[in-house]
C-alpha positions as a printed Julia matrix, in Angstrom:
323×3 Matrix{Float64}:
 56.21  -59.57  -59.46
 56.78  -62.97  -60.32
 53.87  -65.58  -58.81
 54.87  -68.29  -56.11
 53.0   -71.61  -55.42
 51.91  -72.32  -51.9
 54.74  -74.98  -51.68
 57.28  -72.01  -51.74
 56.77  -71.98  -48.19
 60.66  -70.15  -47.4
 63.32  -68.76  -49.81
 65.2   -72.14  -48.39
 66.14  -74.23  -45.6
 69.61  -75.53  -44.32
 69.63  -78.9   -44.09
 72.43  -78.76  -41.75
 75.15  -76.82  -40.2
 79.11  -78.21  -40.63
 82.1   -76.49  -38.51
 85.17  -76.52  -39.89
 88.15  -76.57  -37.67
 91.15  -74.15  -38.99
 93.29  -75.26  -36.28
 94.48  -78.52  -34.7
 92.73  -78.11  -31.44
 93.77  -80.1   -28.04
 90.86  -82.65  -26.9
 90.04  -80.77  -24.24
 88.99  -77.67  -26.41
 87.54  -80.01  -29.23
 85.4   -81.55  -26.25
 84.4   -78.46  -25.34
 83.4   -77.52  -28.4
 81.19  -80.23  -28.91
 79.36  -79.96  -25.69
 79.15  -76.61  -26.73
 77.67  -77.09  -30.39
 75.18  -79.93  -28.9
 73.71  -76.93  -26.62
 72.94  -75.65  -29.33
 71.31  -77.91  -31.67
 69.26  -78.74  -28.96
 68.29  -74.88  -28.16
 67.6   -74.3   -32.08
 66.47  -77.63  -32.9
 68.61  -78.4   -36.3
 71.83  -80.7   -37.11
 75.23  -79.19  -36.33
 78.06  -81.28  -36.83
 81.91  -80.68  -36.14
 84.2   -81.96  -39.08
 87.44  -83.37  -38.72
 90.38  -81.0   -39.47
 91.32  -80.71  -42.95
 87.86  -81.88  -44.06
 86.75  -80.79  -47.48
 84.26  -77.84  -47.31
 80.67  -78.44  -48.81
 77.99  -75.78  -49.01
 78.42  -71.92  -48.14
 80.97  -71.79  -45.84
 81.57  -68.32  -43.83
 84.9   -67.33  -42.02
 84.62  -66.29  -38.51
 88.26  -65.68  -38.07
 88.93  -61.77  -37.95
 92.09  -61.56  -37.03
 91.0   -59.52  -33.94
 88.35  -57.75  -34.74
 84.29  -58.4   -35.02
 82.97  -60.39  -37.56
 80.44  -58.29  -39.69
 77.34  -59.78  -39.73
 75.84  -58.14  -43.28
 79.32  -59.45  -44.62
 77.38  -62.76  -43.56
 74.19  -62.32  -45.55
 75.36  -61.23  -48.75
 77.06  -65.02  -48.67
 73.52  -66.25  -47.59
 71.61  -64.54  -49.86
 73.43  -65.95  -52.99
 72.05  -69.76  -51.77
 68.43  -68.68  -51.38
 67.76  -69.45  -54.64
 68.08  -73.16  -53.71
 65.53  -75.28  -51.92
 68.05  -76.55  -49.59
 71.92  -75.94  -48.53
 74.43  -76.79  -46.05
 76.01  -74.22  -43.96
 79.88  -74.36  -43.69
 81.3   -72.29  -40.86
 85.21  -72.09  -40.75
 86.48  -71.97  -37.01
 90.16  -71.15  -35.87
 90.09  -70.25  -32.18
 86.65  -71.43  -30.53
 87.21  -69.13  -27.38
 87.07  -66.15  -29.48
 84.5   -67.02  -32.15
 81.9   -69.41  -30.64
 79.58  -66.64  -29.43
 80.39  -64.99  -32.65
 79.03  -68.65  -34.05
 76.04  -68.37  -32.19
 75.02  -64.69  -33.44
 75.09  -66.43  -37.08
 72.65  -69.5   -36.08
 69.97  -67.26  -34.6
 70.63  -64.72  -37.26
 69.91  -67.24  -40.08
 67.2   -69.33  -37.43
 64.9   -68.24  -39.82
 65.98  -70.55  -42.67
 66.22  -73.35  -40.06
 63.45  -76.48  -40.43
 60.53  -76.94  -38.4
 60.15  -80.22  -37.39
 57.21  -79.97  -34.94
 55.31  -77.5   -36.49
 54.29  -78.19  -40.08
 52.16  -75.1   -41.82
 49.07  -75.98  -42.4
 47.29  -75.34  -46.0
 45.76  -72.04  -44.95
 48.93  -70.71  -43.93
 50.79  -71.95  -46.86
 49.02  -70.08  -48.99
 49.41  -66.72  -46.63
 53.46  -67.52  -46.7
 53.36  -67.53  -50.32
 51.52  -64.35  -50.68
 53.74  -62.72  -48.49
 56.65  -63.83  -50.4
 55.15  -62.6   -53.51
 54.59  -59.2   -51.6
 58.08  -58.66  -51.7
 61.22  -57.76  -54.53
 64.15  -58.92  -52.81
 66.05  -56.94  -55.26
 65.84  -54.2   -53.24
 68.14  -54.37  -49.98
 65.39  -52.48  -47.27
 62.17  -54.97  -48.78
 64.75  -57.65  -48.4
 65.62  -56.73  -45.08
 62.06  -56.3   -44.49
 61.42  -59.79  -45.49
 63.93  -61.75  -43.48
 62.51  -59.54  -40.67
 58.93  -60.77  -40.87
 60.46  -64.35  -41.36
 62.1   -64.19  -38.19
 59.61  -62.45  -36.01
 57.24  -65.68  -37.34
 60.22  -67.99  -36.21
 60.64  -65.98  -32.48
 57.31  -66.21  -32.02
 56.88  -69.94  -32.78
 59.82  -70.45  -30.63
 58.28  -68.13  -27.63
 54.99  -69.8   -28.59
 54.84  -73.22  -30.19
 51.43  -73.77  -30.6
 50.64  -70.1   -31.66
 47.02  -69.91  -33.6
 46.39  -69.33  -37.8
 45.64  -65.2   -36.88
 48.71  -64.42  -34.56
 50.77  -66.16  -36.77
 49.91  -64.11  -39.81
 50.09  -60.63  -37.45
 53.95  -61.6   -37.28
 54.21  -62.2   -41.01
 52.36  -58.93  -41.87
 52.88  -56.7   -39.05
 55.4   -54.33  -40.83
 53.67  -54.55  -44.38
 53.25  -50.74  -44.33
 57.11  -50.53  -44.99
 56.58  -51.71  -48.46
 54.09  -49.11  -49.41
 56.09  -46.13  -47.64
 60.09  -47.37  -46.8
 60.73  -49.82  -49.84
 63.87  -47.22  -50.86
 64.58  -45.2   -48.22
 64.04  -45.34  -44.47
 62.2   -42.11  -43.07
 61.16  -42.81  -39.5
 64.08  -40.9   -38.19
 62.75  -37.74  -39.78
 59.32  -38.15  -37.66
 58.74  -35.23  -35.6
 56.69  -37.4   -33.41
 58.16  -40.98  -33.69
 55.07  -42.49  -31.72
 52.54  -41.23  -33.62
 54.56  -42.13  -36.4
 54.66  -45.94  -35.18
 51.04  -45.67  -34.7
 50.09  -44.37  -38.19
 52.68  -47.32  -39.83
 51.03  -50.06  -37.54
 46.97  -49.06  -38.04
 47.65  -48.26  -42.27
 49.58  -52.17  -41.88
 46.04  -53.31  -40.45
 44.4   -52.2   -43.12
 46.78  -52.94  -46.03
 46.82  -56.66  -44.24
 43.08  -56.6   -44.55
 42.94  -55.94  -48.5
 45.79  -58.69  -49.09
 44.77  -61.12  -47.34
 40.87  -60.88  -47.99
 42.0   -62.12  -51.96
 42.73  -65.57  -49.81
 39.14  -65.85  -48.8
 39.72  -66.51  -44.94
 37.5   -66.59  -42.16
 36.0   -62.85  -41.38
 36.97  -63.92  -37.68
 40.48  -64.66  -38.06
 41.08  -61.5   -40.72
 39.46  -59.33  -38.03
 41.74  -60.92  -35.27
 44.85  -60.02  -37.74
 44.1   -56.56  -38.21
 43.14  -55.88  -34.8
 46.91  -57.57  -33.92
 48.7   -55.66  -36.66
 46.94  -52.61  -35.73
 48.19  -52.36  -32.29
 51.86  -54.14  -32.27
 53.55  -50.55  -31.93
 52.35  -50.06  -28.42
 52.76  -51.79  -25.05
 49.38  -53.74  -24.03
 48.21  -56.06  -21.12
 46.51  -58.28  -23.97
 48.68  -61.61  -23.89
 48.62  -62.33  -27.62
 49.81  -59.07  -28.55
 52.5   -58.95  -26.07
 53.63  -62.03  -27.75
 53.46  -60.41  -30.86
 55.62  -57.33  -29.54
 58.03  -59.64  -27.43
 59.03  -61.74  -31.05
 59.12  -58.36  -33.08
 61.49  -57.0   -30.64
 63.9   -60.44  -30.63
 64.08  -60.25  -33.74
 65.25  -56.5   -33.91
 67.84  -57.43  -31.54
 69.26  -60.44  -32.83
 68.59  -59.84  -36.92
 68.52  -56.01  -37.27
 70.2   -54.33  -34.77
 74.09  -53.97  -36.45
 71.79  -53.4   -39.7
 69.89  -50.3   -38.11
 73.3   -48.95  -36.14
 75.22  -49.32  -39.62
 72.06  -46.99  -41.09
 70.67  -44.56  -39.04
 74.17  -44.6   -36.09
 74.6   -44.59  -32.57
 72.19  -41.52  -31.51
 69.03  -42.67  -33.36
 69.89  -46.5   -32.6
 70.11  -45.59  -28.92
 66.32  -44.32  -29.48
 65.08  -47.09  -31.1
 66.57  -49.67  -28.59
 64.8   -47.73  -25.59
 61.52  -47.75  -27.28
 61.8   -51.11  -28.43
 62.57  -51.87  -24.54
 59.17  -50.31  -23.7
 57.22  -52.77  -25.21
 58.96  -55.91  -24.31
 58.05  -58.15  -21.05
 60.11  -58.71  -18.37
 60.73  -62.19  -18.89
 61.69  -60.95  -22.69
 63.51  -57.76  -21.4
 65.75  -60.6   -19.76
 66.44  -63.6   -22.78
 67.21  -60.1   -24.81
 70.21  -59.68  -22.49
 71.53  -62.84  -22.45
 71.26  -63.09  -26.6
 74.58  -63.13  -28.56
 74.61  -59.58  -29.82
 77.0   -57.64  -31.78
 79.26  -55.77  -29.69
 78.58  -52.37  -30.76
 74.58  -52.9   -30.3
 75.2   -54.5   -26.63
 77.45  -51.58  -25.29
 74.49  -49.17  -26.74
 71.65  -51.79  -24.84
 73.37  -51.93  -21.6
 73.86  -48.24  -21.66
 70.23  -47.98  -22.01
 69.1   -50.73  -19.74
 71.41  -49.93  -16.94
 69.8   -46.17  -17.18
 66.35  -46.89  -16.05
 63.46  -49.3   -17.07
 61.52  -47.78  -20.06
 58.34  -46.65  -19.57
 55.46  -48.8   -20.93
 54.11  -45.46  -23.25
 56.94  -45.87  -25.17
 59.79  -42.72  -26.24
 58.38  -39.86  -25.49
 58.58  -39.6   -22.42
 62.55  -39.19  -22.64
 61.83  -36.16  -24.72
């Protein structure tokens, strides 16, 4: 695979977010809207600005207008995904009728909040050089590494935003906790086929510590802190009391929700999806189990979470015990 400089810190960022009215909208609404967008940007912490109507369009610009239906969210990253390339781009986002699309609107921010800047938290050398490794890890040629990518880049980002001041080694255990994918699922998925799908989890999460171990140890880092990653990685699949790998389970499981659920429904369907969400439950917080409910999901993936929820409160050792 091609070689990346420590500078190549994300595929890009957007420098800003644009919203392009399709409609001439009353004050009221456009007021509305504003307040609205300026939520937002403050929750996310980037630029979003509403254009005046009949504003040329700059940048990648996405339709949210379906014409009654749900916008498709992978429709969305095969736009994003051409732009990557670049260091830095503008997102355009074309809006007819705000009381329909808005939440829509806000399923595409924290799906692409991984690509967003960081203002208050600025990498430091050391982890630098671990982001580029871990980009060089990956051929984003192939759809399930790339997925696999943008997943580890937004479990980082959910667990800077649940933890702002998160150290050097939990920060890598987000980048690196799924790095066994890329040695056994970089074609095809096969955890569905696992006649035992915790011991399965287990087996991905303690061959991750130790394929973690062997990359990173090329970086020369601390023996403390590459200890402190495996031991982080090694664990993630299971529920645990330890604070800093709750964290690490509470931003893996966000990020599930809000990045890969319509992507794993799409793949595997409703019966397997159904599993996954209730043993992705298991291993969440309360306090998480809660911000997961109020995110702006894709219809399809809420109906199958509330189903779930609403059932009983998962038990902290995970699947099994539903079977």
């Amino acid at each position: 695979m091609a070689s990346h400089s420590p500078s190549d810190l994300l595929p890009s960022l957007l420098a800003g977010v644009i919203v392009y009215p399709q409609e001439d909208w009353s004050p009221q609404i456009r007021t509305q809207v504003e307040e609205h967008l300026r939520c937002l940007a403050r929750e996310l912490r980037c630029v979003i600005s509403l254009a005046r109507r009949g504003a040329a369009e700059a940048g990648v610009v996405l339709d949210l207008s379906t014409n009654g239906g749900v916008a498709d969210p992978l429709a969305w990253d095969a736009r994003v995904h051409e732009l990557e390339s670049d260091s830095v781009f503008e997102l355009g986002v074309r809006l007819s009728s705000p009381a329909l699309e808005l939440e829509a609107f806000d399923a595409l921010l924290r799906r692409y909040q991984r690509l967003l800047p960081l203002p208050a938290h600025v990498p430091s050398p050391e982890l630098a050089r671990v982001l580029a490794l871990h980009r060089s890890l990956h051929d984003l040629t192939l759809p399930l590494v790339r997925a696999d990518y943008d997943h580890a880049l937004d479990t980082w980002r959910w667990l800077l935003w649940l933890a702002p001041r998160a150290d050097f080694a939990l920060q890598c255990a987000a980048l690196f906790h799924d790095v066994e994918r890329l040695e056994s699922e970089p074609l095809q998925r096969t955890e569905h086929l696992a006649p035992d799908y915790v011991s399965f989890k287990r087996a991905h999460a303690r061959r991750g510590a130790e394929l973690v171990g062997a990359h990173l140890s090329t970086l020369g880092l601390p023996a403390d802190d590459l200890r402190e990653i495996q031991r982080l990685v090694s664990h993630h699949e299971r529920p645990d009391a330890d604070p800093r790998l709750q964290l690490l389970n509470d931003a893996d499981g966000l990020s599930f929700f809000s990045l890969n659920g319509y992507g794993y429904l799409r793949y595997f369907g409703p019966a397997v999806t159904r599993d996954k969400i209730r043993y992705t439950s298991a291993r969440l917080s309360p306090r998480t189990r809660v911000l997961v409910r109020a995110l702006p999901l894709h219809p399809r993936v809420r109906e199958l979470l509330d189903a779930e929820v609403n059932t009983l409160d998962p038990p902290r050792d995970g699947p099994a015990a539903w079977r």
